[in-house]
N, C-alpha and C positions, 0 to 999 in steps of 0.2 A: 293920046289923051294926056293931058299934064292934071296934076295932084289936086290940084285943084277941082276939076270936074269929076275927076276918076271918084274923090271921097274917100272915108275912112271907113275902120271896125269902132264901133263902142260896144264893150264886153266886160262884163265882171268873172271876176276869178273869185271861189271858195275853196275854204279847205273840206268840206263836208255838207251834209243836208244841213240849212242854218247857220252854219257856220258862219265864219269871220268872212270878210267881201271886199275885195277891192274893184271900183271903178277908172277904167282905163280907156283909151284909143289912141289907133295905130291906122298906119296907111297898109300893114305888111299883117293881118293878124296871123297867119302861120308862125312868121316869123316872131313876133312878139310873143305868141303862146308856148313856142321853145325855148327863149330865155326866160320868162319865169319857171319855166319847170328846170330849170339847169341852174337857177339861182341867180342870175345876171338881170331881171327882166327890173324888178325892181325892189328897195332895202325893205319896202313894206311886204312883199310877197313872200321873200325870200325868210322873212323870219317868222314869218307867220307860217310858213307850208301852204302856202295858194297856189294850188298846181289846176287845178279843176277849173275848165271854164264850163261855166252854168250858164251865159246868157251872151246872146252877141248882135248886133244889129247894124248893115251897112247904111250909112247916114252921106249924103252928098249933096252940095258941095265939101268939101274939108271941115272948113268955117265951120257952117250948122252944127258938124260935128263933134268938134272942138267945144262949142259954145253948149252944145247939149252934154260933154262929158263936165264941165263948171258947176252946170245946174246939179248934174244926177251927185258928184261928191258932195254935196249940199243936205241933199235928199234924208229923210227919213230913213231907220235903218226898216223898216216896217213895210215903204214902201219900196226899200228893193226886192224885200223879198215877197212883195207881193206881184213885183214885173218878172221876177225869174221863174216864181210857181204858175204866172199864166203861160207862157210857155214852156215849159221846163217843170211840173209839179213834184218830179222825183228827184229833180240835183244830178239830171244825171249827166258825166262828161261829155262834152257836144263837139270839139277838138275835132274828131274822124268826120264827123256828119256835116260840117262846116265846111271843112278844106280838100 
């Protein structure tokens, strides 16, 4: 299956409940969730302390996924936290349960 069909992760990283939020996606999320916790992942994570991922969702083809991480950095800061607490209402690290 080439990358294309296989599809991506779209996930936010927090540093805490409510906290600061970064929206990201990756084709590898294990992987990408290891480099921001090792401070490689990216210069916005890494200064803030966004180790926590609180939210993730597999999106396929790639594209859609890409074109839906555009929109969500766009996004209200209100309404991420309103997609993290419908799945996720306590913040809590999802990393293990995920992968």
């Amino acid at each position: 299956m080439d990358r294309e069909t296989h599809g991506g992760w779209l996930y936010i990283m927090a540093d805490r409940y409510r906290g600061t939020m970064y929206v990201g996606m990756t084709a590898d999320l294990a992987a990408r969730i290891v480099q921001h916790r090792d401070g490689s992942g990216s210069k916005f994570c890494a200064e803030y302390g966004l180790t926590k991922l609180v939210w993730a969702e597999k999106i396929a083809p790639i594209h859609l996924c890409i074109e839906q991480e555009k929109r969500m950095k766009k996004w209200r800061r209100e309404w991420k936290i309103a997609l993290v607490e419908k799945a996720n209402p306590d913040w809590k690290e999802l990393f293990e349960q995920l992968i």
